[in-house]
C-alpha positions in Angstrom: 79.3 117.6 138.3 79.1 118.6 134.5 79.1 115.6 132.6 81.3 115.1 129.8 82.4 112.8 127.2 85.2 110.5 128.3 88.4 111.5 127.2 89.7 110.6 124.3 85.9 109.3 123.1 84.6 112.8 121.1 81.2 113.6 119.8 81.0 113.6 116.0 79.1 117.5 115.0 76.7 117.7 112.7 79.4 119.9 111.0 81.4 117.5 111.0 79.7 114.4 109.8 79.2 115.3 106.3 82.8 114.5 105.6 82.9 111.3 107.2 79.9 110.5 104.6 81.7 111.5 101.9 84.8 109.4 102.6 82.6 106.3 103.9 80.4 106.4 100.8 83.6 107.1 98.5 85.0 104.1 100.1 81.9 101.7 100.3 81.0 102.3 96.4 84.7 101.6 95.4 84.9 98.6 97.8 80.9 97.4 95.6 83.1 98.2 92.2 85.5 95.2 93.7 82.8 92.9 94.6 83.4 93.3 98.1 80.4 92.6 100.5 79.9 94.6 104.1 79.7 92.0 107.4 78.7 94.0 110.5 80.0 92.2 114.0 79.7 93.0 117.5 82.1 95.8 119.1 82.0 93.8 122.5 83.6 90.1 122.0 85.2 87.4 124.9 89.0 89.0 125.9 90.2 85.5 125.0 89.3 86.1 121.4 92.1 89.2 121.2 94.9 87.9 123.6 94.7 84.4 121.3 94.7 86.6 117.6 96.8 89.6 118.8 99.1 88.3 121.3 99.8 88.4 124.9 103.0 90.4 124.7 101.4 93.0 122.6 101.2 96.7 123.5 97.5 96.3 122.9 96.5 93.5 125.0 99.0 94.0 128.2 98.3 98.1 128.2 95.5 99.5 125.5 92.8 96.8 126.0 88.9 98.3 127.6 88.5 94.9 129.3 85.8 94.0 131.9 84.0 90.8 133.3 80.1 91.4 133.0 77.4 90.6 135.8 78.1 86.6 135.1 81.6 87.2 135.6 82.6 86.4 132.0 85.7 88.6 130.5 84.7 90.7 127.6 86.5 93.6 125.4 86.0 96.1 123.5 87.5 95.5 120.2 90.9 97.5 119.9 91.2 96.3 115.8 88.6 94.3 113.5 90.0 91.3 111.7 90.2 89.0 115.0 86.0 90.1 115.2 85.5 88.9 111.7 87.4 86.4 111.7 85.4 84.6 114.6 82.1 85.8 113.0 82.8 84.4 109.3 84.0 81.0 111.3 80.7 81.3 113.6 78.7 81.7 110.7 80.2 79.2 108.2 81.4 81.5 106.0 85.1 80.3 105.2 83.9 76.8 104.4 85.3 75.9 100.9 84.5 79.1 100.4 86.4 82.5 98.7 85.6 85.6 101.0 85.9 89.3 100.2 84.1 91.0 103.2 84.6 94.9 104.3 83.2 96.1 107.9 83.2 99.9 109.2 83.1 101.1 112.7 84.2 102.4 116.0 87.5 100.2 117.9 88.8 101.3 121.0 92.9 101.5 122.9 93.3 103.2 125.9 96.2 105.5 124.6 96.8 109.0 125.2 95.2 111.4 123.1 96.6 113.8 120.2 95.4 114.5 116.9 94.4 111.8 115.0 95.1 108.8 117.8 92.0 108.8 120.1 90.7 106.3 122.7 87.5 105.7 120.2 88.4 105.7 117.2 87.1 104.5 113.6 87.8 102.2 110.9 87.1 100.6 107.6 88.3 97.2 107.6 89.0 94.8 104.6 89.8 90.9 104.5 89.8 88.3 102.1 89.6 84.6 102.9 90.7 81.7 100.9 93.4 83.3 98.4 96.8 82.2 98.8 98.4 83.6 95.8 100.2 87.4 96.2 97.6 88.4 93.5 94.8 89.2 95.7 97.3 91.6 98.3 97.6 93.0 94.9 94.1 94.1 94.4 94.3 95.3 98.2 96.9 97.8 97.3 95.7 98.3 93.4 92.2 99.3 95.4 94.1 101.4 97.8 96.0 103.2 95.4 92.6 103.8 93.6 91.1 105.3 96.8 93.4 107.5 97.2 93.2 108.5 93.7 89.7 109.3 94.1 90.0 111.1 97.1 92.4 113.3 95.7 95.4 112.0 97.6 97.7 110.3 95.6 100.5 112.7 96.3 100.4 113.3 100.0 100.6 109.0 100.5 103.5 106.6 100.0 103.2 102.7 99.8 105.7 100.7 102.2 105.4 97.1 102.0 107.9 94.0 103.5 107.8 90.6 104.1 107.9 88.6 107.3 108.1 85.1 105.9 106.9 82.1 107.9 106.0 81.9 111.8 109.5 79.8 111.1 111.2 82.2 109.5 110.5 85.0 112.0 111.3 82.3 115.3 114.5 82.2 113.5 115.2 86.2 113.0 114.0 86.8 116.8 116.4 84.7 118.3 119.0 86.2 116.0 118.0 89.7 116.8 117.7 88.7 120.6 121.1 87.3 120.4 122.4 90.6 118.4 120.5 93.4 120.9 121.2 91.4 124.0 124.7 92.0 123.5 124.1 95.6 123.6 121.1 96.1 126.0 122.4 99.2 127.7 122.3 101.0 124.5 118.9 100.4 123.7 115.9 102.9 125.2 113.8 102.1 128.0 110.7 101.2 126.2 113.4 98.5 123.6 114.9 97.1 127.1 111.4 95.7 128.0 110.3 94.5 124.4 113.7 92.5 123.9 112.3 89.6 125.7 108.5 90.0 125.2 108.2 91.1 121.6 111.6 92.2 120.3 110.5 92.7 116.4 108.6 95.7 117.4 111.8 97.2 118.6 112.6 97.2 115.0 110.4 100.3 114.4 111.3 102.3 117.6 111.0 106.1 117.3 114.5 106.4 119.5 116.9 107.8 117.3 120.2 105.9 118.9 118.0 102.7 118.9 117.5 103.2 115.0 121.2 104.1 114.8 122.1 100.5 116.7 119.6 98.4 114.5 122.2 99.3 111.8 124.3 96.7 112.1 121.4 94.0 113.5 120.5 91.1 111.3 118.1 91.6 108.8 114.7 89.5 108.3 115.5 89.2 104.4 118.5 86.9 105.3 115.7 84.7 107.3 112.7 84.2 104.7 112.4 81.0 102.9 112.4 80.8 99.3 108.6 80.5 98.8 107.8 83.8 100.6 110.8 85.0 98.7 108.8 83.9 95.1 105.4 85.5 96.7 106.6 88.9 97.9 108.4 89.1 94.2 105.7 88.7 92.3 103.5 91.2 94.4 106.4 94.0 93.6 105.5 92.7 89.9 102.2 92.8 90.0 102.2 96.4 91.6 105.2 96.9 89.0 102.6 96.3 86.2 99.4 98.2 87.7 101.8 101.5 87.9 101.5 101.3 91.8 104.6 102.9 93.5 105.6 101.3 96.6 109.2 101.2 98.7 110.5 98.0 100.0 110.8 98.9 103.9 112.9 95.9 105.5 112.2 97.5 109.4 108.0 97.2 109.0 106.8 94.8 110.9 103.3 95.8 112.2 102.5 95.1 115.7 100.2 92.2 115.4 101.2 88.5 116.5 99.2 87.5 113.4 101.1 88.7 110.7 102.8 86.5 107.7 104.6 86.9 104.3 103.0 90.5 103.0 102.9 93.4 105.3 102.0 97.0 104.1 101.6 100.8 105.0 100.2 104.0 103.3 101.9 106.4 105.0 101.5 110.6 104.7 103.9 113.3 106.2 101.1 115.9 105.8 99.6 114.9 109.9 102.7 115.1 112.0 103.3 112.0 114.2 100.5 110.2 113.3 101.8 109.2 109.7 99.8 105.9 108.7 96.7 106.4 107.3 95.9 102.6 105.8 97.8 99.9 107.0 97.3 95.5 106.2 99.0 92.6 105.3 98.4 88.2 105.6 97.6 86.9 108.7 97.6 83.4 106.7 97.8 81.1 110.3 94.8 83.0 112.0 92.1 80.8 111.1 93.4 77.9 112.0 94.6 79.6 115.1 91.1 80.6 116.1 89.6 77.1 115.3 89.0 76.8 112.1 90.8 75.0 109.1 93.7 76.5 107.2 93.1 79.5 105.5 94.7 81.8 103.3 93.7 85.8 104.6 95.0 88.9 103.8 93.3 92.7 104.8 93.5 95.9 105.8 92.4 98.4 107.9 92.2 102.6 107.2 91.4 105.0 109.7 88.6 107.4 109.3 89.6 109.8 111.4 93.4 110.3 110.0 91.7 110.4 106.5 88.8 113.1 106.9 92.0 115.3 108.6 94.1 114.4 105.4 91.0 115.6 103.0 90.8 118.5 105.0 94.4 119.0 105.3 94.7 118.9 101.9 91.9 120.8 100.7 90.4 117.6 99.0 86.7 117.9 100.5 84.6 119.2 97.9 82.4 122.0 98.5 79.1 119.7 98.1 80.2 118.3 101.6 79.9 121.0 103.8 76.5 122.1 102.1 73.1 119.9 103.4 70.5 121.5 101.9 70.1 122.7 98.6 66.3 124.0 98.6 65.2 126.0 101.8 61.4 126.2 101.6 59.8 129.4 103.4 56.4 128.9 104.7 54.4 132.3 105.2 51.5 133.0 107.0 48.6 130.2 107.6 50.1 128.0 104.8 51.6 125.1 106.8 49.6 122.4 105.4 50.0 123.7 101.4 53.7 123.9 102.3 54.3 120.4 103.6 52.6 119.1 100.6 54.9 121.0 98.1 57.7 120.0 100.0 56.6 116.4 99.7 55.9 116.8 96.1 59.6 118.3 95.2 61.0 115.9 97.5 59.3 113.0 95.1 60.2 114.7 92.0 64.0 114.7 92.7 67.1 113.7 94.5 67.5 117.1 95.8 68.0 118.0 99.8 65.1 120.2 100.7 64.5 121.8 104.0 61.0 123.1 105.2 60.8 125.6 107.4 58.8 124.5 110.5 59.7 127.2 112.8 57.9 130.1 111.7 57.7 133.8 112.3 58.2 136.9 109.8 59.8 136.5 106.5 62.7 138.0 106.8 63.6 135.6 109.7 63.0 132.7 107.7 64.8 134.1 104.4 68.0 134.7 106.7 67.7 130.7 108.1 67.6 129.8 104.9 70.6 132.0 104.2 71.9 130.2 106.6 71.5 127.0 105.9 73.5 127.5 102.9 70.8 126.5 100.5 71.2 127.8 97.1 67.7 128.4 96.2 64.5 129.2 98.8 61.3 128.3 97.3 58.8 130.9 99.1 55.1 130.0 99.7 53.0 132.5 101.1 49.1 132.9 101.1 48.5 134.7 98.3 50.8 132.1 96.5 48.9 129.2 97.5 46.0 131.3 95.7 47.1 131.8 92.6 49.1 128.0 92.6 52.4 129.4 92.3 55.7 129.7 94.5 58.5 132.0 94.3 61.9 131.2 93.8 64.7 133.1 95.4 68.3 132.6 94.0 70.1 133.4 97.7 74.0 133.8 96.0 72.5 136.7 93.5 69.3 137.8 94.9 67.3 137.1 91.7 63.7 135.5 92.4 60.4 134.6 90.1 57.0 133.5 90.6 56.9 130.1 89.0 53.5 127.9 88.6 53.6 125.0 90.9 53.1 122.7 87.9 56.5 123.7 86.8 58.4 124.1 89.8 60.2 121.1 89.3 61.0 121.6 86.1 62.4 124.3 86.8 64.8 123.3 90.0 65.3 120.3 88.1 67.0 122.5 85.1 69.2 124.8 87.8 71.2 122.0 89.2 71.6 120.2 85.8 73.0 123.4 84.4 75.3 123.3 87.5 76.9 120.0 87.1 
């Protein structure tokens, strides 16, 4: 039998991986600007952890979960989303003890769905939760930072900003039975997939992708006409606060996210530019999750973006700049007996700047190595040959133009060090 990658769990290609960098390295240094710190938990944690934080009647937990008991017969999962993971490890670990928390994470999360572009079986995220804030002023600086992102990234235009609020655990008991009450009635009109959520988890039929569903949630209650007056006052302010930083945004009274944990704030950046597969970034409170887990009340609000939908966005969009797809700058030819001189030079210009420099260890003729270094799509190739090594010198080859010069060894730096600074 050939073996394979499971399906829906795909290899990451060297030509490939350069973009991830660049959007994980975008997003870690803007997340540092914040004064965020990174937490790294495991990807395996108890099954109890996720049916207690997510919710039993979830999609996730009844149909998406990898779950398995290991050889002492305890249950154990593969995490299908990340705050529920940090959540136990900043309890585990003390962290949310009179404490104020702004942690980030990055990694792989797995749901046994069925594959298509940009939803996979294995798939990546960058998570981000705060601890210990109550006020709608940090799910401000969530979305001010998102908004920034996306800035960066070139993306401002292909992404739109939904937000909603889901009041109290009160508030939405009060709405379900409403809407339970109001759908009931009409049960035969709903679509198969509604007729099994209206007892288990009837809010999620709020964002149904049937089109007479939709057209029947037309004239269902609304959760506005259910939310107390204090998550009234918070969710106002936000729209104020996002008012003020020039952070567009449409009020979206149908998202609800499908998480059991969910309070007051809920948000989505959403794209048309990927088909289906629409939200790219997606967060809100989860203020009764702590104490739900074990600990003490705490105020938490996050967000989690996924890598995969992004690098296809960025590439979608043409936003990847060309630096990403070229590793190697310098290609250094080594010809003839010269394999000692040539790693010592390639040591010495790897010291001397920040440069990505690749030595030639395969050998052969010249022309072969001048057309992997073609290939490698270096801009210069620094060529060392015996009679070089001689005379002290090395020859540089500009590979776009042909041009090339002997230069002294002395000054080699200098001189590469010169060429990129005249390029940026």
């Amino acid at each position: 039998m050939k073996l394979q990658s499971i399906r829906g769990m795909n290899d990451l290609l060297p030509t490939e991986s350069p973009s991830w960098q660049y959007l994980e390295k975008t997003v870690s240094g803007l997340l540092a600007r914040y004064g965020y710190s990174e937490i790294r938990f495991p990807i395996v944690e108890s099954t109890e952890l996720f049916k207690r934080s997510i919710g039993e009647v979830t999609d996730i937990v009844e149909k998406e979960m990898y779950s398995f008991d290991d050889r002492n017969g305890d249950p154990l999962t593969l995490r299908p989303e990340g705050t529920a993971g940090c959540v136990r490890a900043a309890l585990q670990n003390g962290l949310l003890h009179n404490q104020l928390q702004r942690l980030w994470y990055a990694g792989p999360m797995f749901r046994h769905e069925r594959p298509q572009k940009g939803r996979l079986r294995q798939f990546h995220q960058i998570g981000v939760e705060t601890f210990g804030m109550d006020g709608p002023q940090i799910d401000a600086e969530l979305l001010v930072f998102t908004a920034r992102l996306w800035a960066e990234l070139g993306l401002s235009e292909a992404v739109t900003l939904q937000i909603n609020s889901l009041g109290s655990a009160a508030d939405r008991a009060r709405y379900r039975a409403a809407l339970i009450d109001y759908l009931a009635a009409r049960r035969d009109q709903l679509d198969e997939d509604s007729q099994r959520r209206l007892a288990s988890n009837p809010l999620r039929i709020l964002d149904s992708k049937s089109d007479a569903t939709q057209a029947l949630l037309a004239g269902a209650p609304t959760l506005g006409d259910f939310i107390d007056q204090p998550s009234r006052d918070h969710f106002a302010q936000l729209c104020a606060l996002l008012d003020a930083a020039g952070v567009a945004y449409q009020v979206n009274p149908r998202l609800v996210r499908g998480l059991d944990y969910y309070s007051k704030t809920v948000f989505e950046w959403v794209t048309d530019a990927l088909g289906a597969q629409g939200t790219v970034c997606a967060g809100g409170r989860y203020d009764g999750l702590v104490e739900q887990l074990g600990g003490k009340p705490c105020p938490a609000v996050g967000l989690a973006m996924g890598v995969e939908r992004l690098v296809l966005l960025l590439d979608e969009l043409g936003q990847l700049p060309d630096s990403v797809a070229q590793q190697v700058d310098i290609y250094l030819a080594a010809v003839g007996d010269v394999a000692l001189p040539a790693q010592q030079l390639a040591e010495q210009l790897r010291s001397a700047g920040s440069w990505r420099l690749q030595l030639d260890c395969a050998g052969g003729s010249f022309k072969s190595q001048l057309k992997r270094a073609d290939r490698s799509g270096a801009e210069l190739a620094v060529i060392l040959g015996e009679d070089e090594v001689a005379a002290g010198s090395a020859v540089v080859k500009y590979l776009r133009n042909g041009e090339q010069a002997s230069v002294e060894q002395s000054e080699l730096a200098g001189v590469l060090t010169a060429h990129f600074a005249a390029k940026n």
